[in-house]
Every structure is written in structure tokens, then in C-alpha cells.
N, C-alpha and C positions, 0 to 999 in steps of 0.2 A: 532504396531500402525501406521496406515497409514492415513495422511490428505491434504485435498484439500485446499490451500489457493486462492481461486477463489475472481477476478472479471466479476461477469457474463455478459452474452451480455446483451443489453438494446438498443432496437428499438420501435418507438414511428411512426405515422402518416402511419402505413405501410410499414412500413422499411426503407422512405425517410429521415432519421433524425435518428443517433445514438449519444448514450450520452458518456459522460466524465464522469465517476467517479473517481475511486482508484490512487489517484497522483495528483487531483488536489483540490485547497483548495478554488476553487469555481465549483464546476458539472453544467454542463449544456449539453443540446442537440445542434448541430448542422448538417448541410447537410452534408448527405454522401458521403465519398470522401475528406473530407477536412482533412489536414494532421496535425492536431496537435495530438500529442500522448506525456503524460505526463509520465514518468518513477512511479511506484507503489512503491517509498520509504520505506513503513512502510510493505506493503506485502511481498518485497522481503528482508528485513532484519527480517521479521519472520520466515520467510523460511531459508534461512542461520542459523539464531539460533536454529530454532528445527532440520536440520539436524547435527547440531554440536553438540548437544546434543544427538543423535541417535533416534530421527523420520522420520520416512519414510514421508517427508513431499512435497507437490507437491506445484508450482507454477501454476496456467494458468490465462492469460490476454485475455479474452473473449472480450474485448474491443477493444487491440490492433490488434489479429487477422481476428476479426470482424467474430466473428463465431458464428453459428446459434443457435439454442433453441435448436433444434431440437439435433444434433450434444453434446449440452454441456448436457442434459439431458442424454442420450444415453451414454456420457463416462461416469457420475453417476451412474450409476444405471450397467454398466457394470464391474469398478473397486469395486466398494465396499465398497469406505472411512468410515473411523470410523466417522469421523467428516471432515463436509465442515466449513472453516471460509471465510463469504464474510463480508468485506468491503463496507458498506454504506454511502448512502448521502442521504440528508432533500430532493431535488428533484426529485429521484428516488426511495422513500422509498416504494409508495404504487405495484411501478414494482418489488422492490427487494423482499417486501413479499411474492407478487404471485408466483415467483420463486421458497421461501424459500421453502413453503407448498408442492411445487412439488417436491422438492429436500430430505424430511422428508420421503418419500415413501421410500429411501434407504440409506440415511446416515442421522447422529445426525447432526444439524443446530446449529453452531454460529457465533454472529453479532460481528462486530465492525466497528471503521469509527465514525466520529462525530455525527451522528443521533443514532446511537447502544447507543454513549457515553450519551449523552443527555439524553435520553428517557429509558434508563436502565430499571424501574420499571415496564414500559409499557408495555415493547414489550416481557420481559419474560414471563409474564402472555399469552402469546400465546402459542397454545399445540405444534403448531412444532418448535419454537422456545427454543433450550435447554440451552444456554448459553449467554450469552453478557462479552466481553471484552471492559472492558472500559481505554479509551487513546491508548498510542502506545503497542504493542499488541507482543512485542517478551514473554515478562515475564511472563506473564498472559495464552499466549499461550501453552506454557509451561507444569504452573501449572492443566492446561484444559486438558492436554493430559495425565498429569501422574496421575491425581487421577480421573479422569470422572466424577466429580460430576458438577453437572445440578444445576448451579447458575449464577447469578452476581457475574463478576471477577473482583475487584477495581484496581484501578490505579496500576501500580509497576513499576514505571520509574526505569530507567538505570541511578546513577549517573553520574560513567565515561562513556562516550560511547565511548572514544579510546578503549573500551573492548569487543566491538561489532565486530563481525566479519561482514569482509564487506557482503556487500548486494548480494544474490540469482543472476547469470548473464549468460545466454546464449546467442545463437548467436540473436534470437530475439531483444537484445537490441539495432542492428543494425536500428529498424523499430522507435526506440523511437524517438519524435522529439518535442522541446519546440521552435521555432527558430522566432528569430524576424530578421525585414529588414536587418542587418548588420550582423546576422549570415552568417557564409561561406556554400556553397552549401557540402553536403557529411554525413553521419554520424554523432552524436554527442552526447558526453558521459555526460549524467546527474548525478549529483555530489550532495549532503551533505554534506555541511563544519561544519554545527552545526543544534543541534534542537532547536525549542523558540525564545521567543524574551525578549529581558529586558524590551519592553515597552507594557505599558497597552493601546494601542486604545480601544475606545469602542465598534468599528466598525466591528473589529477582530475577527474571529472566530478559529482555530488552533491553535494557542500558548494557550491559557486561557482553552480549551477543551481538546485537546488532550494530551498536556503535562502540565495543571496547571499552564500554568503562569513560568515555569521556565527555565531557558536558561541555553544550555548546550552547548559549544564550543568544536571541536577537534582540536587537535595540528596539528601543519600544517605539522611535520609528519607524522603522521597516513593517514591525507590529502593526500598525495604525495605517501605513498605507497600504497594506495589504486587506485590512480594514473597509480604507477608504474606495478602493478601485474594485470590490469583490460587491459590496452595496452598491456601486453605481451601475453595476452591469443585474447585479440580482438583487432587489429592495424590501423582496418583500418579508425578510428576515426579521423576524421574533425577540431573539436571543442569540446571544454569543457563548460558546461552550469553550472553554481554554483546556485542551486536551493533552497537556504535557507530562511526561514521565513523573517529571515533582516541579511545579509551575512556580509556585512560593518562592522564591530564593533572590534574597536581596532586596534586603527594605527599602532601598531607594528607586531602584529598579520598579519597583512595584509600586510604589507612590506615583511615579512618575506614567506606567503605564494606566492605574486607577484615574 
């Protein structure tokens, strides 16, 4: 079984303007060139759990490389995938379709991402649309690949997620970058100290979608050796960016991880 966990390119005005999808918890377009690049979270820890599980499962970040149509179609239709899973957003949904329909000429299409999650009933009813995963998508993924059946995949959060193997990481992660004024120039390794949040805004979209509403902390070891084994395979990291829905929570916990 071999699968694509793709975020495909998305260029909009002509090429003058690529979007942000897959990692961030708000997508937008902006000018090309500009160097934000958000780490794919929930992609690359799908990818780690299906190859730990024994699928031949691929990562590409069609975003971060800024790779063409032309180019991400062409490795489609050249490999062969049983199944593509892209990750969607509410602003790029009517681009990610037109994609999907092109992408059904030669592998099985499934969604996820908080527009997949939301609109489940919808978007199945589409003929090249075979699957929707709904929420965070290692478990679900999974079950998608080991029975092939062509449906809506509910929720299956991860209680402990110390039980997650860390996230999908090659040298690419070098290109990743969240960095505000006070970040250090160089590199910089984006991090998951927990998923959710304990509080309900109503403003919120992520915690309430993707994982229900429920909050799930890692121990500030699992933190550190993830830490520790991510530096010794890529060193030349700068900074650490702690990329959590609401990171702060638990003065002890946070002593303890400082």
C-alpha cells in the first residue's frame, strides 16, 4: 500500500501570490517570496504513524517547495499512489477540488484538514472524492488504508499522545520558518508540547474541530527527547518555536519543561 500525504501547491493572481495551507490554523494567500513557512503538524505525524505501522507512506510539502502543477501532477500519475490524503482549508477549498478531480485520473482522493472536517457529508457526495478524515488524521488514516472502504472516517483521537511517534523529518525541515522580530536568525525547529486547549472561545476554530474540544498535554519528557533525537540527526537548529494551540498551561509543567 503506498500513499501520498500531500500539500499541494496553490497559486492564485497568476503565480504572484501562494497560499498557506497545511500548519497553519489560519490559511491565507500572500506575495511570493515571503518566508513564512509553517511546519505540517498533523501531516507529518501521519506519516510517521503509517510508516510505523508498515505503509509505504510519502510526505510532500508542495507549499514549502513551491512546486509547480505541473511538476506535482506528473509525480501522480507517475508513482501510482493507492491513495493521495490532502489536507484542506475553508480558503483554498474551491483550488483544492480542482486539484482533487485531476488527481482521481490516477490515485483514490482523501480529504482532511478542518474544511474535509466540517463538511464531511458534502464533499463525499463528490465522485472523485473517496474518503474524508475527520479531526487529526494518524488513526483514521490508518484504518483508510488497511480496509479501503470509501467512506466517512469519524473522529479517533489519540488519548496519550506520549504514544505517538515523533513527527515525519527530513532535511527540508531546515526551510521551515514561524519566526517573529525577536527570533534568532538561522534555522528553527518547530515543536508540539500538547494538542487543544482547555478553553472554549467562540472565536476558535482548531481545538473545537480538529480535536473536539479536548486537551491533551505531553510530558516534558517525551518533549525533550523529541528534542534530543531531532538535534542529533539535524544540529544545525537556531531556535525552538513551541507551536501549541495555548502552550502555557501548568506552572509546574512549565518549570519543569524551562
Amino acid at each position: 500500500m503506498r500513499v501520498l500525504l500531500s500539500n499541494p501547491p496553490w497559486f492564485i493572481e497568476g503565480g504572484n501570490r501562494w497560499g498557506i495551507r497545511a500548519g497553519s490554523r489560519w490559511p491565507f494567500t500572500l506575495p511570493c517570496g515571503s518566508g513564512y513557512y509553517p511546519f505540517p503538524f498533523l501531516m507529518s505525524h501521519a506519516a510517521s504513524y503509517l510508516r510505523e505501522n508498515g505503509i509505504e507512506a510519502y510526505m510532500v510539502d508542495s507549499i514549502l517547495t513551491r512546486e509547480s502543477y505541473n511538476s506535482f501532477i506528473k509525480r501522480i500519475k507517475e508513482i501510482k499512489f493507492d491513495w493521495v490524503i490532502i489536507e484542506t482549508s475553508t480558503p483554498s477549498i474551491e483550488h483544492d477540488l480542482k486539484l482533487c478531480e485531476d488527481i482521481s485520473k490516477y490515485s483514490k482522493v482523501a480529504l482532511s484538514g478542518p474544511h474535509a472536517t466540517t463538511f464531511a457529508e458534502e464533499l463525499i457526495k463528490k465522485p472523485y472524492i473517496k474518503a474524508i478524515l475527520k479531526g487529526e488524521y494518524e488513526k483514521n488514516s490508518l484504518e483508510l488504508l488497511r480496509t479501503g472502504e470509501e467512506k466517512v472516517y469519524d473522529y479517533n483521537l489519540t488519548e496519550d499522545i506520549n504514544t505517538l511517534p515523533f513527527p515525519y523529518r527530513d532535511y527540508s525541515i531546515y526551510n521551515y520558518a514561524d519566526h517573529f522580530p525577536v527570533t534568532p536568525k538561522g534555522p528553527q525547529l518547530q515543536i508540539w508540547g500538547s494538542r487543544g486547549c482547555p478553553f472554549k472561545c467562540v472565536f476558535c476554530l482548531w481545538p473545537p474541530i480538529m480535536y473536539k474540544n479536548k486537551y491533551r498535554a505531553r510530558k516534558p519528557s517525551n518533549i525533550l527527547e523529541e528534542i534530543k533525537v531531532t538535534l542529533k540527526n539535524f544540529p544545525k537548529f537556531r531556535s525552538i518555536y513551541f507551536d501549541d494551540d495555548t502552550f502555557n498551561i501548568g506552572k509546574d509543567r512549565m518549570m519543569e519543561i524551562c
